[in-house]
N, C-alpha and C positions, 0 to 999 in steps of 0.2 A: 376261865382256866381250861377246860373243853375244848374249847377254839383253840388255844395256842399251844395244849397237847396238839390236835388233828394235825395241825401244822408241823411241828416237829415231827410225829411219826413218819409224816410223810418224806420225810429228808429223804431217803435211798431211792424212792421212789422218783425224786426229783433231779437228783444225783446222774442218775443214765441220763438225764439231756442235758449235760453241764456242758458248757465250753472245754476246748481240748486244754487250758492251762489248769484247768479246777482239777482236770484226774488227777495230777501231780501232787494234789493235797492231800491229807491223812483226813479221814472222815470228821474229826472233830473239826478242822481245818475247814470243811465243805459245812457243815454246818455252822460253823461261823460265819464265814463267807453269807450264808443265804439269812441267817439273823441280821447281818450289818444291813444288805442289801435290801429287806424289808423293813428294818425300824428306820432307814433313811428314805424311802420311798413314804414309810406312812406320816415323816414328820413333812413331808411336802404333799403329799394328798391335805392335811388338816390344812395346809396354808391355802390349798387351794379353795377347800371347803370356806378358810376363811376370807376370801378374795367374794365368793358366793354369797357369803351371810353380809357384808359390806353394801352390796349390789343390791340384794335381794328384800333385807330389812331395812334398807336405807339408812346403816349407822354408821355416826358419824364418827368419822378419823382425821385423825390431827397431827399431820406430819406424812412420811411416807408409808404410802399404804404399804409397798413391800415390806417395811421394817413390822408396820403392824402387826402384819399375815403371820412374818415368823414369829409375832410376840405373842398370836394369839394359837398358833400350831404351838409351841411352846407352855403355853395356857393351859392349854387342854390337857397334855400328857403331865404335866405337874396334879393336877386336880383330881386324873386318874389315881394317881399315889399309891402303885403296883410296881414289882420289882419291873415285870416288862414293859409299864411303859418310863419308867427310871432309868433302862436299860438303852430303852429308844433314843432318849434323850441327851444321853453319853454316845451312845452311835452316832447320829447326826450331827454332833459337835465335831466327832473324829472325822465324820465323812467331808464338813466341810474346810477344814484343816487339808484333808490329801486333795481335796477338789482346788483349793487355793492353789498348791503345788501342781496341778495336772494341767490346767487352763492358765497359771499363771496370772491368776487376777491378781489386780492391782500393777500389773506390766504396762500397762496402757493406760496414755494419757486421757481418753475417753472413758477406763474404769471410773474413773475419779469423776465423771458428770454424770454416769447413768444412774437410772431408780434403783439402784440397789445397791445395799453396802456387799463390802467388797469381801469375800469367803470367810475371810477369817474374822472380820468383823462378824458374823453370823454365829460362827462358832463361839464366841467369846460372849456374845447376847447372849445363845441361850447356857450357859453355864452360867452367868451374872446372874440369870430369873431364878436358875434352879437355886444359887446358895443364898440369891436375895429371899426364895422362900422359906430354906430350909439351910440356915447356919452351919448347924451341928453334921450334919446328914450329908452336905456336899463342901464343906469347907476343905476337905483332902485333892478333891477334882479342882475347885478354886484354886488349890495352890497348886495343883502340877499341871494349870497354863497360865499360871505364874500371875494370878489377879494381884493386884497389892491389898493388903487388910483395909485399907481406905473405902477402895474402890466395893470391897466383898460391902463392908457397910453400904455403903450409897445404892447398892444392889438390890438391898430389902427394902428402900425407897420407891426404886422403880419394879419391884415386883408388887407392892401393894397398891401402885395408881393402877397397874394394869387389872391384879383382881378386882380391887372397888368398881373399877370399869364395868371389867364383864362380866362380874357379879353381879349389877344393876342392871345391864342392859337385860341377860338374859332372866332374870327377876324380872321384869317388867314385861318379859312378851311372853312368857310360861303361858299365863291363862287364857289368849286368842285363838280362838276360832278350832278347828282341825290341823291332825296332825299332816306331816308334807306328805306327797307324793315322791318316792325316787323309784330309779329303778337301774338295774346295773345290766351292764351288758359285755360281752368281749367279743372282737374281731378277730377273725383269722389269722394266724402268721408259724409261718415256719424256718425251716431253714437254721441260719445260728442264732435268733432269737428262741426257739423251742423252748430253750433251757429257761429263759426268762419268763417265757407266758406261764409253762407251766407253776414256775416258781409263784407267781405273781396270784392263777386261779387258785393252787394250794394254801395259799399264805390264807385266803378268805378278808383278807385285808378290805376292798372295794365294798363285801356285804356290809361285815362290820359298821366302818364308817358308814354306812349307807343306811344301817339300822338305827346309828344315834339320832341318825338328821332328822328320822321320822319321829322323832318325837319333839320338832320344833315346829313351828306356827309359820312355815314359807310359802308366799301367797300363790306361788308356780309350780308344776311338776318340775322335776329335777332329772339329770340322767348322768352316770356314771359310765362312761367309757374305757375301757382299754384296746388299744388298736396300738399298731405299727406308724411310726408318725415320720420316719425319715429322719428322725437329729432324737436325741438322749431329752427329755424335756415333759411336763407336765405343763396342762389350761385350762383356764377357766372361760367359755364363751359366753358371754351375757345377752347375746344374743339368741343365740339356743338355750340357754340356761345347762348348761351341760360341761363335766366335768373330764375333761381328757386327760386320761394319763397312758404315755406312752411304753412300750416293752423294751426301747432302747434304752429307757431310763433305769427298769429295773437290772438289763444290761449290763448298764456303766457301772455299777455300784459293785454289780457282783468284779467287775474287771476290775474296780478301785480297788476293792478289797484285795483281792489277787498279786496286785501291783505294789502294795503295802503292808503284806499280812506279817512280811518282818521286819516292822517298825515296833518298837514296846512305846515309844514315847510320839503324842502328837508332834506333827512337826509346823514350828511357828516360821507358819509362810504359808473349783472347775465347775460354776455355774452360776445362773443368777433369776428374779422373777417377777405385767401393769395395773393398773389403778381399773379403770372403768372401760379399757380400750374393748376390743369387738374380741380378741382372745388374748385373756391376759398370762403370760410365761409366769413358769416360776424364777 
């Protein structure tokens, strides 16, 4: 609760490096904006973490790992069962809803072949997990993107293969050896990114996630990156063992946001993220 005071106190302070479309916002407006922009950036940090734990514990996945990553980024913030990470998890639905719209996925006949469901399918997973967990609690979000009562049931089916899952797995490696090694770092960057880096070092987002993992049994030091990457995008290199997430990312989100902020209702209709390759996208 600490932490995600710091964070919001820090809004105004954040605020002076905003892009020139944020000043046109009303400050509740900017701190929306920078909520969306971080609970959508940490629901892809987890995916990525969970891209890592896949690699790293050698567990095993059955189907596409991209669908995984989001089932178990999705996992994690249900388990939390905190209004903010409740909150996260309605952001990232909405984010991937205006991402759908911005990139046009599913426009292209090669959507339909790549590792990854296509935006709005992302957004409609993890609403499925939430009311497959939690009926009573998210059956009002089920129904205004329009699940059908069928489907909400079939929902709680596949939210309980996934916790059995990784309720087991991570039961089963609790007790091994020492805890990980991480360590977080951030690259330099200015210019119209500013607004982002600082949002991104404020948010404390990177430590965070970076404190849970040390309390898991991962046989490698681990490294948490934020740098300037050239395209809006987060990775996992398994090679380095190291976690890249980019400033143009936390960027996008704030611009998504910006671009959206007067829409009240998600709109049913801008990214995507591999398996074991040398750096895997989200």
């Amino acid at each position: 609760m600490r932490r995600l005071f710091r964070f919001f106190s820090a809004l105004l302070l954040v605020c002076l490096a905003l892009p020139a479309g944020a000043q046109e916002m009303t400050k509740t407006q900017r701190a929306e904006m920078l909520r969306f922009a971080h609970n959508n950036s940490l629901f892809v940090l987890y995916h990525e973490v969970a891209h890592l734990l896949f690699d790293q514990l050698e567990l095993p996945v059955l189907g596409r790992e991209e669908d995984a990553a989001d089932n178990v980024a999705t996992w994690i913030l249900l388990n939390k069962n905190t209004p903010a990470s409740r909150q996260a998890l309605i952001d990232a639905a909405q984010g991937w809803f205006y991402s759908g719209v911005a990139y046009n996925s599913g426009g292209y006949e090669s959507d339909f072949a790549a590792g990854y469901s296509l935006d709005k399918q992302r957004a409609y997973q993890i609403v499925c997990l939430m009311v497959g967990k939690d009926r009573a609690a998210f059956r009002p979000l089920a129904n205004k993107y329009e699940i059908l009562p069928d489907r909400q049931d079939s929902c709680g089916l596949d939210y309980e293969m996934i916790d059995r899952s990784w309720t087991g797995l991570f039961a089963a490696r609790q007790a091994i050896e020492k805890p990980a090694t991480i360590t977080v770092s951030y690259r330099h960057a200015s210019g119209k990114l500013r607004g982002a880096v600082d949002a991104l070092r404020r948010s404390g987002m990177l430590e965070n996630v970076a404190e849970e993992l040390r309390a898991l049994p991962l046989p490698r030091p681990v490294r948490f990156t934020a740098r300037r990457c050239g395209e809006a995008n987060a990775f996992y290199d398994s090679d380095a063992i190291e976690v890249i997430f980019c400033y143009e990312l936390m960027q996008d989100y704030m611009d998504l946001y910006a671009d959206n902020r007067s829409a009240e209702e998600p709109v049913p209709e801008r990214r995507a993220g591999s398996g074991r390759s040398k750096i895997d996208a989200f």
